[in-house]
FIKEZA-554372 format. One record per residue (C-alpha): residue in three letters; x negated, y, z negated. Coordinates in steps of 0.5 Angstrom, whole numbers, plus 2048, in hexadecimal, padded with zeros to 3 digits. Last residue first. Layout:
N
AlaXYZ ...
***
This chain:
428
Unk817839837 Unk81A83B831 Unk820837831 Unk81D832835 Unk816831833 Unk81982F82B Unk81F82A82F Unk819826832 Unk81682782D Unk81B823828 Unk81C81E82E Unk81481C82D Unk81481D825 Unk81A817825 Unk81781382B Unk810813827 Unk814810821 Unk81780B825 Unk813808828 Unk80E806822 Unk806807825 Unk80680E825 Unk7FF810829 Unk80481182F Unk80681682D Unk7FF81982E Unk7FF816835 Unk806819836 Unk804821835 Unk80382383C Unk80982083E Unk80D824839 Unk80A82983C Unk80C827843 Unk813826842 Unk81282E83D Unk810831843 Unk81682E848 Unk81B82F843 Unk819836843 Unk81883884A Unk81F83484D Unk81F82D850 Unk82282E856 Unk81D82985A Unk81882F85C Unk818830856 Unk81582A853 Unk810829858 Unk80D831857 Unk80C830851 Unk809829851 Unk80482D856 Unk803833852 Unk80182E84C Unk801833846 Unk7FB836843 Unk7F5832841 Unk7F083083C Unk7EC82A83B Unk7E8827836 Unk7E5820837 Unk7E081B833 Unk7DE814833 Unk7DB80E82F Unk7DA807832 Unk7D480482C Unk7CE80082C Unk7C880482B Unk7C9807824 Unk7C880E821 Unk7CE811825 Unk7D0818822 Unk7D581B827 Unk7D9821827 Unk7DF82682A Unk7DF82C829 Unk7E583082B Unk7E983682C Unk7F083782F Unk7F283E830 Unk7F9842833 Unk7F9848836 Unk7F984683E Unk80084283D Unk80383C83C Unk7FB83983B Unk7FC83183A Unk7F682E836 Unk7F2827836 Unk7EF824831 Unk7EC81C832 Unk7E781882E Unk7E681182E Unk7E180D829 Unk7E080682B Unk7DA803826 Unk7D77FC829 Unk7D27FD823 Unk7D280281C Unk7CB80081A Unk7C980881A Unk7CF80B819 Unk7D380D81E Unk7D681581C Unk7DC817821 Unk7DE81E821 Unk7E4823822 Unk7E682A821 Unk7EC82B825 Unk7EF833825 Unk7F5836828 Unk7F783E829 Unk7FD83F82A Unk7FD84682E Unk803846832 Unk80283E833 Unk800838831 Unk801831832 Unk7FC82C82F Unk7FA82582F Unk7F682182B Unk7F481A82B Unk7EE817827 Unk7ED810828 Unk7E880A824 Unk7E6803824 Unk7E27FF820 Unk7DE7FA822 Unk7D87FB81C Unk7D97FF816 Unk7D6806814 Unk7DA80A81A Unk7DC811816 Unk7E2816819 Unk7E281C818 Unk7E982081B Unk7EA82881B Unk7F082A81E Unk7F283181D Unk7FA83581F Unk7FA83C81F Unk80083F821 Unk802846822 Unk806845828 Unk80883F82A Unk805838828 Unk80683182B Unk80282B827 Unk801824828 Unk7FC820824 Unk7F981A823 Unk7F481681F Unk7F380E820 Unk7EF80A81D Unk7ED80281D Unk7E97FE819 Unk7E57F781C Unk7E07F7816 Unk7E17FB810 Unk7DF80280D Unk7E1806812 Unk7E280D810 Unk7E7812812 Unk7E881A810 Unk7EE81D814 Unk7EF825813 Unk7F5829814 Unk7F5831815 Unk7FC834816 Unk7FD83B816 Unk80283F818 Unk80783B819 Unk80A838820 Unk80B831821 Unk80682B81E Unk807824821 Unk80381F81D Unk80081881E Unk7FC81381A Unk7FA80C81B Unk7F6808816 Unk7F4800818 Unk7F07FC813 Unk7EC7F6816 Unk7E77F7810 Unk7E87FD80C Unk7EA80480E Unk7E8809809 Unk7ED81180B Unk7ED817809 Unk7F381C80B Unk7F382380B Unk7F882980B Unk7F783080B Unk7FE83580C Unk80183B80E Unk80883C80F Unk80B842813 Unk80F83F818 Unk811839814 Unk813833818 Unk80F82E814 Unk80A829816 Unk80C823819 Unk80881D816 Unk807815818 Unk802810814 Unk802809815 Unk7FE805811 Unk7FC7FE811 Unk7F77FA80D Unk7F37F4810 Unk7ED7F680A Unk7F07FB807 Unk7F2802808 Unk7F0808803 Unk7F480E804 Unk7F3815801 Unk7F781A804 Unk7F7822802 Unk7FB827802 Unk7FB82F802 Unk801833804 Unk80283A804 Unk80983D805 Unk80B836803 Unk80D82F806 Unk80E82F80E Unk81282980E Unk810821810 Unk80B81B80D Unk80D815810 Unk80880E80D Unk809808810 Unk80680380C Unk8037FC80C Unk8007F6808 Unk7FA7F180A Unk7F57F4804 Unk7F87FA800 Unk7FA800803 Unk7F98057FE Unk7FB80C7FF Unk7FA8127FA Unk7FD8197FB Unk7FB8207FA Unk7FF8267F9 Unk7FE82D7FA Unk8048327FA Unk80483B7FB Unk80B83C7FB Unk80B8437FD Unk812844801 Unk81683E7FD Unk819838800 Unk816834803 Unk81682D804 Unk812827805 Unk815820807 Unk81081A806 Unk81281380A Unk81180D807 Unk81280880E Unk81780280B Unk8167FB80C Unk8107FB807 Unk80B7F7809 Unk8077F4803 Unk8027F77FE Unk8037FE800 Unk8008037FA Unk80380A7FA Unk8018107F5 Unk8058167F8 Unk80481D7F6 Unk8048237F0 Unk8018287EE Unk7FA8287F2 Unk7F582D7EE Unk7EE8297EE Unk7F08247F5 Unk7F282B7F9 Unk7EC8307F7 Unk7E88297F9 Unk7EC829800 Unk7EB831801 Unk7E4830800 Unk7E282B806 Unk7DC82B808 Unk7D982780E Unk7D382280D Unk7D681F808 Unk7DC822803 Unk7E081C806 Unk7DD819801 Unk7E081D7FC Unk7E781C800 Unk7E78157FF Unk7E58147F8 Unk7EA81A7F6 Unk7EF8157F3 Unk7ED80E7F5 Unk7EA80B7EF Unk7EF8107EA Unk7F580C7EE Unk7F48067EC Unk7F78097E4 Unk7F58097DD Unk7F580F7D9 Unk7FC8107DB Unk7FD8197DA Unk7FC81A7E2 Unk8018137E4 Unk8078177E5 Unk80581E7E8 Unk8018197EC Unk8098167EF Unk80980F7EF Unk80B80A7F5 Unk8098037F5 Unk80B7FD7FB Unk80C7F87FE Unk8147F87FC Unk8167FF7FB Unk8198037F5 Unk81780B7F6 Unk81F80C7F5 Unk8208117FB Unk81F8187FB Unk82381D7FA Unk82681E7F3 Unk81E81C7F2 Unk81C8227F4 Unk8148237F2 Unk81182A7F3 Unk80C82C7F9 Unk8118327FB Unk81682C7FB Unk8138247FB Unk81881F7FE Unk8168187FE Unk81B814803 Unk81A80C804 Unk81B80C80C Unk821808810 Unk82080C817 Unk825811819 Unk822816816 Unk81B817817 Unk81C81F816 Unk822822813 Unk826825818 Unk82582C81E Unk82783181A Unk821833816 Unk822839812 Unk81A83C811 Unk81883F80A Unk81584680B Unk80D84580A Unk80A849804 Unk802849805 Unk8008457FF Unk7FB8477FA Unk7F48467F7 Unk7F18467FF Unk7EF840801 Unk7F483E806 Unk7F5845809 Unk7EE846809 Unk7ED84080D Unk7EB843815 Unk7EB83D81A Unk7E683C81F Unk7E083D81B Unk7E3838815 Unk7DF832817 Unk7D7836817 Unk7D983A811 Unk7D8841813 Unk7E0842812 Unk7E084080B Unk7E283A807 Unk7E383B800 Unk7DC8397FB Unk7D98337FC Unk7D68337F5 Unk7DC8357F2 Unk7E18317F6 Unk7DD82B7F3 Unk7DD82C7ED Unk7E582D7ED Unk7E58267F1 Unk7E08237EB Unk7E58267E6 Unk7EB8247E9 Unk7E781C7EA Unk7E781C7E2 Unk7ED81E7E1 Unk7F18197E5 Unk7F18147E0 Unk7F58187DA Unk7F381E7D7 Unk7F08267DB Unk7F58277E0 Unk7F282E7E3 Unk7F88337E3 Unk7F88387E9 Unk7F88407E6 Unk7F28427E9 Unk7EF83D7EE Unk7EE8407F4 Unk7EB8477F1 Unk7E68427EE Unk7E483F7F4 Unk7E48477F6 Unk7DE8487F1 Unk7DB8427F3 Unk7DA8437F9 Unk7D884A7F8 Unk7D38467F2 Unk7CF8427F7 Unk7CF83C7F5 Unk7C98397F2 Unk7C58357F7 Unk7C582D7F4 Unk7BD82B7F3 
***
């Protein structure tokens, strides 16, 4: 029998969605009610949750944004010395002025708002499937929230190799933009995508990812979230890999209140590869959370998770990862590893690494650690002339090359490498 919610929970449910718009035509409608139900049932989470004990989600649940003022960036556009196919969304709105035309050989790009009122549509068998999965065992109420009242997103579906990386731009513009989107991707048998996400988004920001790789499929996913200072944002990304598939994921993330990223996969298929990677340097009032589950069901996959932060004058840092081997899922490779630098005695990094092994032929491992700066590199460093703050930001960097070196294609880890050599520079 389902419990009954409870009906505080479901009270502040309410409070949550006042005033959101629930589509109710078209092939996305079925699976919004569904997503809708789902929240209610769940109800939002909360700080006795046993995946939210670190990280305080009030401000994320709460039926309006806290405002942030709007961050200048004066360091140039993100990724822009590589040919990308540029979609730009501003305050969750789509800006086709400064987006590229979505016309690109291999491969589909739809927006949901355009496909809501289609009665037909591919995208109604992938939308909220992954995440409604991904309900199981550990509930995620801010994901449903998203795949019920989403307003807009990409719908993508690789069929070949596009030559260009398709890259997703976010800009904010206004002190309370409160925005979700949700985007679909398809990567279709022996096809290939590199997907570039970069932008702080909105005050509050709530987006959701489904990805769905076939057989032998490829997708290579790189993020760097938003400068803004004040932002507060939620993200997650669902992933199902088919046989031979390969998904490599890596974000940066600098400054913001309060970020929380969570990475859900499944191997479905044989031989699968995936790779989740984080990198992260946080200053002050900071709030950076990593939470990954990853579900072996297939046989000789292979999966990494790297997270590094640097954090310091009270940052606080959290890694929440957890491998799952089905019983049947032999010749596992599941590796984990969270380290954190510690600039100062203020600073926090919280973790819970786990492993749920149900099969007896498999290579898994887990590590956490957490430090402060390497006195002796230190000390090498300035007694050949080179001055105190080049110095800590030298072995910082070098701190965070493992996670760097997660990205595959040189170029896009050169660029967020040189763009944190500079942030580390200038702000010590």
């Amino acid at each position: 029998m389902t419990a009954l919610p409870d009906p505080k929970a479901l009270q502040a449910v309410e409070a949550r969605i006042a005033g959101l718009t629930l589509s109710e035509t078209g092939c996305l409608a079925a699976p919004r009610k569904a997503a809708l139900a789902r929240l209610r049932q769940m109800g939002l989470p909360q700080r006795r949750d046993e995946y939210w004990k670190f990280t305080r989600p009030d401000t994320l649940t709460q039926p309006a944004p806290v405002p942030a003022t709007v961050f200048v960036n004066d360091e140039g556009p993100m990724f822009d010395a590589v040919d990308r196919l540029k979609i730009v969304f501003v305050d969750g709105v789509f800006d086709p002025e400064a987006s590229d035309d979505l016309a690109m050989d291999g491969v589909v790009i739809e927006r949901i708002a355009d496909i809501c009122d289609k009665d037909i549509h591919w995208a109604k068998d992938l939308y909220g499937v992954l995440e409604a999965n991904g309900q199981v065992p550990v509930a995620r109420p801010l994901a449903a929230l998203n795949s019920a009242f989403a307003t807009d997103g990409l719908v993508i579906h690789v069929t070949g190799s596009p030559e260009r990386p398709i890259s997703i731009v976010y800009k904010h513009r206004s002190e309370t933009s409160d925005v979700m989107l949700h985007h679909l991707i398809r990567v279709e048998a022996g096809a290939e995508l590199t997907l570039l996400e970069n932008g702080p988004a909105a005050a509050r920001f709530n987006k959701c990812t489904e990805v769905d790789i076939a057989d032998g499929g490829k997708l290579h996913h790189v993020r760097a979230q938003g400068r803004d200072h004040e932002r507060r944002a939620v993200t997650h990304m669902f992933a199902r890999l088919g046989a031979d598939a390969v998904y490599k994921s890596f974000t940066l993330t600098v400054n913001g209140v309060m970020t929380r990223n969570e990475q859900v996969v499944e191997f479905t298929g044989d031989n699968a590869v995936a790779h989740v990677a984080g990198a992260c340097v946080g200053d002050g009032d900071f709030h950076h959370d990593d939470t990954v589950f990853i579900t072996h069901d297939a046989v000789g996959c292979e999966s990494r998770q790297v997270f590094k932060k640097v954090l310091k004058n009270g940052a606080v840092g959290v890694f929440q990862g957890k491998i799952l081997v089905k019983p049947g899922a032999q010749k596992t490779d599941g590796y984990q590893i969270s380290q954190s630098l510690l600039l100062d005695g203020d600073s926090q990094f919280l973790a819970k690494p786990e492993l749920e092994i149900y099969a007896d032929d498999v290579a898994c491992s887990h590590g956490s650690t957490s430090g402060a700066i390497d006195e002796e590199g230190l000390f090498y460093l300035r007694s050949r002339g080179v001055p105190e703050r080049e110095a800590v930001s030298l072995l910082t960097l070098a701190f965070l090359a493992e996670a760097l070196d997660e990205i595959e294609d040189p170029r896009l880890s050169e660029d967020l490498l040189q763009r944190l050599r500079g942030w580390l520079m200038r702000h010590g």
